[in-house]
C-alpha positions as CSV (number, residue, x, y, z in Angstrom):
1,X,-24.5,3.9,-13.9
2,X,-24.9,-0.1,-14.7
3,X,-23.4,-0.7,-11.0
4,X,-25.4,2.0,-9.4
5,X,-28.3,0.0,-10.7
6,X,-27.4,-3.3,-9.6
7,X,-26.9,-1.5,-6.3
8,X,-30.6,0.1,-6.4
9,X,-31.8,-3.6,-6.8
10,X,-30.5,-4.4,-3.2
11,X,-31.9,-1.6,-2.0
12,X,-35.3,-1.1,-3.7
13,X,-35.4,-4.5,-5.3
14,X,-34.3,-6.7,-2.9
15,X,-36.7,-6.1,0.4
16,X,-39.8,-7.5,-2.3
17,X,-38.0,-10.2,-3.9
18,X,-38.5,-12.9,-1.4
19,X,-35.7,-15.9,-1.2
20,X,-32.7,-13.4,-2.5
21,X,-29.9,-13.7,-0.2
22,X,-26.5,-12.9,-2.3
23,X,-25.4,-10.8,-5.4
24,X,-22.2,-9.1,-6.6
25,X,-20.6,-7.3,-9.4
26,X,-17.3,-8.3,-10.9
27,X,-15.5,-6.3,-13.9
28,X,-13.8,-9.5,-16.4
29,X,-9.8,-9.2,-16.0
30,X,-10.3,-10.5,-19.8
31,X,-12.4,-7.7,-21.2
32,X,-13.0,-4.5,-18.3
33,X,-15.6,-3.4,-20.2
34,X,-17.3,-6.4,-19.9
35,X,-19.3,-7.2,-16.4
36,X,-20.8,-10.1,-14.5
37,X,-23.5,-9.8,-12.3
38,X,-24.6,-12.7,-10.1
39,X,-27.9,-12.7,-7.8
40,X,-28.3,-15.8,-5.3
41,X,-32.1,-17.4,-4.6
42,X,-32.5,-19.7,-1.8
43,X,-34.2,-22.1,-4.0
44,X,-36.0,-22.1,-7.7
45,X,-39.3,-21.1,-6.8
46,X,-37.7,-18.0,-5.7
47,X,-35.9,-17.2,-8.7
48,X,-38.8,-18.1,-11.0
49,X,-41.1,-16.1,-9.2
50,X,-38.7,-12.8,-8.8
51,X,-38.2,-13.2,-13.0
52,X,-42.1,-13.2,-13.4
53,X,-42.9,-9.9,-11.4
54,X,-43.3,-7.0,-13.3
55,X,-41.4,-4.7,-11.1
56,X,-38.6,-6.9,-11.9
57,X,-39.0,-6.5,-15.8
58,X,-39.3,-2.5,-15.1
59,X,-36.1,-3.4,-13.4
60,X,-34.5,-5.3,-16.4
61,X,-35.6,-2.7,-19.1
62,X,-33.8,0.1,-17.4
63,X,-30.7,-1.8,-16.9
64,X,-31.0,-2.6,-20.7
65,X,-30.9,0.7,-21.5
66,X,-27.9,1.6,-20.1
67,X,-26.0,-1.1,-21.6
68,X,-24.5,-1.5,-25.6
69,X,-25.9,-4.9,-26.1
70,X,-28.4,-7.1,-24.3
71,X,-27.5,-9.1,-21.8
72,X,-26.4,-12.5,-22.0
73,X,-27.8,-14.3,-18.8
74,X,-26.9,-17.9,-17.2
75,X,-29.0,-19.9,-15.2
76,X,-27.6,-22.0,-12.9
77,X,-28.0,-24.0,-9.9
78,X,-25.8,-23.1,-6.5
79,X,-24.0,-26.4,-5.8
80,X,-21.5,-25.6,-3.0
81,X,-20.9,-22.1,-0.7
């Protein structure tokens, strides 16, 4: 269910979020129950903005449900492709 929404964000999310232009899913070889997500912004702007949209936090609150514990997220900023 968690990677079926993660998929529903490309396809629903996605087309409104302007600046997203990679994302993936990856189960932890350490810990399989334990996923990471990552979502790619061509710059800042675009990040902050997609974060402050309401859809976005709809979004965020249905994927919280169907996890045990809240997410832990990372911020960071793409330095090399």
């Amino acid at each position: 269910d968690v990677v079926r929404h993660f998929d529903s964000w490309w396809s629903e999310r996605a087309p409104k979020a302007a600046g997203a232009i990679a994302g993936d899913v990856r189960r932890n070889d350490g810990n399989p129950a334990e996923l990471i997500a990552t979502v790619t912004f061509e710059s800042r702007e675009h990040y902050v903005a997609n974060a402050n949209d309401a859809d976005q936090d709809r979004w965020y609150r249905q994927l919280v449900e169907l996890l045990k514990t809240e997410p832990r997220w990372i911020d960071g900023e793409v330095i090399s492709r």
